[in-house]
Residue, then its C-alpha position, 0 to 999 in steps of 0.5 A: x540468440x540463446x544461453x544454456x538455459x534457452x533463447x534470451x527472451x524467456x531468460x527476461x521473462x518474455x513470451x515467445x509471443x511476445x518476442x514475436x511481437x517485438x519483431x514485429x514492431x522493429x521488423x528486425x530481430x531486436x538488438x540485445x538492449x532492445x531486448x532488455x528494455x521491451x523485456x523489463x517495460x512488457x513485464x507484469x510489475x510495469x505493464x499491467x497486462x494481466x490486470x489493465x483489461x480490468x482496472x478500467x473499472x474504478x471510478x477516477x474523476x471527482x472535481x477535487x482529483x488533480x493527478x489521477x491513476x498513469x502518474x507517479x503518485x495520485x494527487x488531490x486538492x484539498x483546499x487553500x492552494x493545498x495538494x496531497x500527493x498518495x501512493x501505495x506500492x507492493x515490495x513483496x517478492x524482494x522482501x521474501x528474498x531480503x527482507x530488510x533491504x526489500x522492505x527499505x528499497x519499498x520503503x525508498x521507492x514509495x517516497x521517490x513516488x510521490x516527491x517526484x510529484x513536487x511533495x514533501x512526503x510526510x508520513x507512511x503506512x505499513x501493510x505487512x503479512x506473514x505466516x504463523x510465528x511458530x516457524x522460524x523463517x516467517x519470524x526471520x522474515x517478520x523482524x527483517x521487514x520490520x527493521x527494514x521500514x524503520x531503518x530506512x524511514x527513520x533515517x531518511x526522516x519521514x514518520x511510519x504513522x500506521x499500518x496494519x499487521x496479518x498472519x496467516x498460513x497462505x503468506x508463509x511462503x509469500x509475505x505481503x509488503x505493502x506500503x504507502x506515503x502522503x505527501x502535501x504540496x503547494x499547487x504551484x509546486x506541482x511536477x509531472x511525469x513528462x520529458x517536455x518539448x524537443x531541446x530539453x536536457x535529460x539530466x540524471x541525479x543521484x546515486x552511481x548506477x551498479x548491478x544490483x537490483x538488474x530486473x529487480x522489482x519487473x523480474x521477481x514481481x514476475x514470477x512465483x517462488x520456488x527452491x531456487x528463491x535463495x539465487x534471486x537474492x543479487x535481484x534485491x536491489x540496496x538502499x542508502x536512506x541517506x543518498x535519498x534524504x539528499x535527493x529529496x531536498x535537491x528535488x524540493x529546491x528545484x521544484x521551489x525553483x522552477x528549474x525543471x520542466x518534469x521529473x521521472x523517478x528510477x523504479x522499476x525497469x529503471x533508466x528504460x522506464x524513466x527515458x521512455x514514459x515521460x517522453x511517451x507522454x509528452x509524445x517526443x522521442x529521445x536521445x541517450x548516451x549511456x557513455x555518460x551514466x555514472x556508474x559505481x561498477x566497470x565493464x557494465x553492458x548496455x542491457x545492464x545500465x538500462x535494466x538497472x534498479x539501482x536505488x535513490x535516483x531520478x531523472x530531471x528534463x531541463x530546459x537547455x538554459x537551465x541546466x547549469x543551475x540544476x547541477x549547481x543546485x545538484x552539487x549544493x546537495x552533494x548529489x552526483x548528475x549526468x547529462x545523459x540524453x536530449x529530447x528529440x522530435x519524432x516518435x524515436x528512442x535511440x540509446x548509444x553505448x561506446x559510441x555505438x547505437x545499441x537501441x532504436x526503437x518507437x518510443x510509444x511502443x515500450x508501454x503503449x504496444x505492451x501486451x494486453x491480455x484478456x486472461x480466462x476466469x473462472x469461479x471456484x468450484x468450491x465456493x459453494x461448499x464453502x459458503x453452505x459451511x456454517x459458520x458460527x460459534x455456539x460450543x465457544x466460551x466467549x470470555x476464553x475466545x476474547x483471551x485467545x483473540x486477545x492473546x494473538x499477536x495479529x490483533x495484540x499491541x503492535x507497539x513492538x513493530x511501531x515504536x521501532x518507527x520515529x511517528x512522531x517526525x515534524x510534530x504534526x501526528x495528531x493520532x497515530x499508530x494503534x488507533x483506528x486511522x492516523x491524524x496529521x495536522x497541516x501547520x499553518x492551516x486548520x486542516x488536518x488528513x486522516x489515513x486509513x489502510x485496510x485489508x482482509x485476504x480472508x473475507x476476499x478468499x470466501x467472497x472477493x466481492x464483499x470482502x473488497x467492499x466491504x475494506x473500503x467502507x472500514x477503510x472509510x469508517x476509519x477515517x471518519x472515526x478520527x474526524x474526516x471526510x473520505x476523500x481518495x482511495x490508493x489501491x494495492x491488489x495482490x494475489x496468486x498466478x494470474x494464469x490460474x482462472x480462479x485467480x482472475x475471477x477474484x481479481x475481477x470481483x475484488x476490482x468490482x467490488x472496491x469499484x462499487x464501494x467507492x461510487x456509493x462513497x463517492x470517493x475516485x481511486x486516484x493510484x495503485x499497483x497489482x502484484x501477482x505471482x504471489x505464490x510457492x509451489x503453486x499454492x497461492x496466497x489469498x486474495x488479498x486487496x488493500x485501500x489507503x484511504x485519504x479522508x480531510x478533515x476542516x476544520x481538524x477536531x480541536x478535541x479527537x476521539x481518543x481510546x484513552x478518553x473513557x471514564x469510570x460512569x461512562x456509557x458504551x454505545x455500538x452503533x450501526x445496523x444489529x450484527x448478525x452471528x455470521x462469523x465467516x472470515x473472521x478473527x474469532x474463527x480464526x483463533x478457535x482453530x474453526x475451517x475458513x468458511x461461510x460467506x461474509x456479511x454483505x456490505x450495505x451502500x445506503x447504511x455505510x453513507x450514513x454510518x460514515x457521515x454520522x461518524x465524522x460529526x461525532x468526532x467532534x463531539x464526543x470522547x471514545x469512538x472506535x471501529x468495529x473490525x477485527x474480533x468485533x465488539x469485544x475486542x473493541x471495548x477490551x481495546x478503550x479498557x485497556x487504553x483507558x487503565x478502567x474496566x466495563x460491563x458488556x450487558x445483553x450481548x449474544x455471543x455470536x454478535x459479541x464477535x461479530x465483524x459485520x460492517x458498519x458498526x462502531x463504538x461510541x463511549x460517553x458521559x452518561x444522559x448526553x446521547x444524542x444518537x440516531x434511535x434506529x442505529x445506536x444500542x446501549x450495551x454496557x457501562x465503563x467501570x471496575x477492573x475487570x471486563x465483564x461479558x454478562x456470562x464472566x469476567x476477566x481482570x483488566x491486569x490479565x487482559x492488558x498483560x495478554x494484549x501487550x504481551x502477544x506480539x513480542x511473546x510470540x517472537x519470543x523476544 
């Protein structure tokens, strides 16, 4: 079978071996929506089958892991018949072609995640990255994401509480869209993944199903970009915020209820990943008509119903005896249903289509079967060069490199892009967006769960190893800053063309250094996702790995640190090991226009334990701490000035260490002669007080520096 633009299989992506493989498995040339479900099932966003070789490497298990890594969303216990359900998923291809709708469907998607698992989602958190704002389509692309997430979580109400915002010149022509949700449920509502036993009832709630997002996230997630970006946009599937409201509470009853047996999001590869995967799990086979879908389009063809990602539905197995309360429950909600197949024994999917039989094919082979590829890799010839680059500053100005760093629009007030997010849904967000990490109370209890999302492209691209490693231990110092233990990680990888062997060698060394990271923490990696072919024009981004890490705190602070909370007399103490000069990969390289090189700090295992354990007690205990990261020490006084409205006095500081982002370090302020600090970690460096902030070789104006940092963001969008 061919088109004008070759035979149908590489029209949908596929190999010829792969085609092969098909034929293979059928022992016949494959039907044309046989085709469309291996082609959408096989492709790189669901199968895996660059990555799954390798992602084996994470730790999974910890007593409190419910869910792990295969379910829609990973969930953990956290005590009391509590569960938090979490997940973290990429809509960066979608959003290049339509931001704001790319950015909304990623948005709907993340949360179909995890109240498919039976939660309530509660919040979500923004990973966003671009290219520099000087050019006019990454401020296009920038303000289109953003409207996007707020105009689909605000109106579907459920609170954007942080995140983390990046530019760079590698994500001009690939932005980064990641975004993750939490959700908290009873253990009695907990639902998963499975299509039952032989009997029970396929029934599909929500929207109509059209043509728009036809290979959406499965196709574009597949392949690079290139000038014919602009005729991917019909891919782009369309989000109705408020259709998803409604299946959120339709969903909800029927979990409360008891009256369904598993529940199956519509995401990616849409009705042939939510017929086949829940029955692959429960190792039965199917039968669907496509006759009774709903759909909102005529003349739809079998390939298209099957291949559709139209947004805001979800697939119920139901018990036969059950079935006319779901619809009952379904039309209470104002939610369209289709009883659109029957769980049959026996290994067999059979899809018909006007009375047809237009797909029968084993089941289990839709994931099990798909391709599992051990791709070459290969470390950059570069890297050497690179690393024996110094790194370092010594012809920098340190009071005019912490106005440039100041002054940026990565490291500046975010407070354009989150107050156009409603953080403050339910009443629950104790410490939200601005803050090191977010801090939701759980009504009803003395728990509280902390969220912290990290990354670093420009760490990962000098060293994979150490930069993965070392977002973990941020991620987790976070976390602690704000009063909890860490207690599960979701990962997010994205990186270049998985074809190129230098891309594969970071992906190998960013898996093993999260893995590494997170068995020195003794946290499991309970969920994630792998976006590759993030590139243009065969210039890949970096690579840019990001971790949602969920930490409990129990009982919750009754007092959190605060930046707000220093006072006239205070003392700054930075505790954790003595910072190197190494500036390698970071933002005060950045800003002073220095060649990305060096090779980053390595992470210490032993000393981010303590630093994380020594953290989360003190939460309790005092009033200001804060993560040393970006723009190091500097920023991170400049930072509890300018949210305190006082000045401080940074004493005995050597430039390099003022910049410094070696990890492991944070910000303590306190009333003077109450340090109870460990004497080998914490170092007195200056004192709160006056109007301006002083370096030791100069000073600048708390008016100056605050106007600076508020003013970064929206100056540079020119708004």
């Amino acid at each position: 079978m061919t088109t004008p633009a070759g035979p149908v299989h590489r029209t949908l992506g596929m190999t010829d071996d792969e085609y092969e493989s098909v034929v293979e498995i059928l022992k016949r040339e494959p039907l044309p929506a046989e085709l469309a479900m291996y082609s959408v099932m096989w492709s790189e966003h669901c199968s895996y089958k660059s990555s799954r070789l390798h992602l084996g490497r994470f730790p999974t298990e910890a007593p409190w892991v419910v869910v792990g890594p295969g379910e829609n969303a990973g969930v953990v216990d956290i005590g009391d018949g509590w569960l938090a359900a979490l997940r973290i998923e990429s809509h960066n291809h979608p959003s290049f072609v339509e931001p704001y709708q790319g950015a909304a469907t990623g948005v709907g998607g993340i949360l179909r995640d995890v109240f498919t698992m039976g939660a309530r989602p509660i919040a979500l958190w923004d990973q966003i990255r671009f290219g520099p704002l000087d050019q006019p389509k990454n401020r296009y692309l920038f303000k289109g994401v953003v409207s996007g997430i707020a105009g689909y979580g605000n109106a579907v109400g459920v609170p954007t509480v942080g995140g983390e915002i990046e530019f760079d010149d590698c994500y001009s022509g690939n932005p980064l869209v990641n975004v993750m949700c939490l959700g908290i449920l009873r253990k009695e509502q907990l639902v998963l993944g499975t299509a039952g036993e032989p009997g029970v009832i396929a029934v599909l709630l929500g929207r109509a199903t059209g043509r728009d997002g036809i290979g959406g996230a499965s196709v574009l997630a597949s392949a690079s970009f290139d000038d014919e970006t602009e005729e991917k946009r019909p891919s782009v599937q369309v989000g109705d915020p408020f259709e998803e409201k409604k299946l959120i509470e339709a969903c909800l009853e029927l979990y409360e209820r008891g009256l369904v047996v598993g529940v199956q999001d519509l995401g990616a590869a849409g009705l042939s990943c939510a017929t086949s995967e829940p029955a692959g799990r429960a190792g039965v086979g199917m039968r669907v008509d496509l006759d009774a879908v709903h759909t909102r389009e005529s003349g739809m063809t079998a390939p298209e119903i099957l291949m559709s990602e139209s947004q805001e539905r979800m697939m119920a197995f139901v018990s036969p005896d059950k079935v006319d309360q779901v619809l009952a429950v379904a039309e209470k909600w104002e939610i369209e249903t289709a009883v659109v197949g029957e769980v049959k024994p026996g290994p067999t999917l059979t899809v018909s289509h006007n009375g047809q039989v237009v797909a029968e094919v084993p089941v289990a082979s839709l994931a099990d079967d798909a391709p599992l590829l051990d791709r070459p890799s290969a470390r950059p010839g570069w890297l050497d060069d690179v690393w024996s680059a110094p790194a370092s500053l010594d012809d920098v100005d340190p009071v005019d490199l912490l106005m440039k760093l100041l002054d940026d629009p990565a490291i500046g007030s975010s407070a354009w892009v989150h107050e156009q997010y409603d953080h403050m849904l339910f009443l629950d967000t104790v410490v939200g967006p601005g803050s090191d990490g977010s801090l939701l109370r759980i009504k009803g209890t003395e728990k509280a769960l902390a969220v912290s999302t990290d990354g670093n492209g420009r760490l990962c691209y000098l060293d994979p190893l150490r930069g993965a490693a070392r977002i973990v231990y941020e991620a987790a110092l976070n976390v602690a800053v704000a009063g909890a233990r860490p207690l599960a990680l979701v990962d997010n990888l994205n990186f270049g063309n998985p074809e190129k062997p230098e891309v594969m060698w970071q992906l190998i060394e960013t898996v093993e250094g999260i893995s590494r990271a997170c068995e020195a923490l003794g946290i499991p990696v309970v969920g994630g996702n792998v976006s590759f072919y993030n590139e243009t024009a065969g210039v890949d981004i970096h690579p840019t790995p990001v971790v949602g890490l969920l930490g409990l705190a129990d009982p919750m602070p009754s007092n959190p640190p605060r930046l707000s909370r220093a006072k006239e007399g205070m003392e700054i103490w930075e505790v954790g090991p003595k910072p190197t000069d190494n500036l390698a990969g970071s933002a005060a390289q950045r800003v002073a226009g220095k060649a990305l090189v060096g090779r980053p700090t390595a992470p210490n295992p032993e000393m981010a334990r303590r630093l994380v354990n020594l953290a989360a007690e003190l939460a309790h205990l005092v009033p200001v701490l804060h993560d040393i990261s970006d723009g190091g020490l500097a920023v991170a006084v400049a930072e509890i000035c300018i949210a305190s409205g006082v000045g401080a006095q940074i004493n005995h500081v050597a430039p390099g260490a003022m910049f410094s982002e070696d990890p492991h370090r944070f910000v303590v302020v306190m009333e003077s002669g109450t340090n109870d600090l460990p004497v080998d970690l914490a170092t007195q460096v200056g004192t709160i007080g006056g109007d301006s902030l002083s370096l030791g070789s100069g000073s600048l104006d708390l008016s100056n520096i605050t106007r600076a940092w508020r003013e970064a963001l929206p100056s540079a969008l020119g708004v």
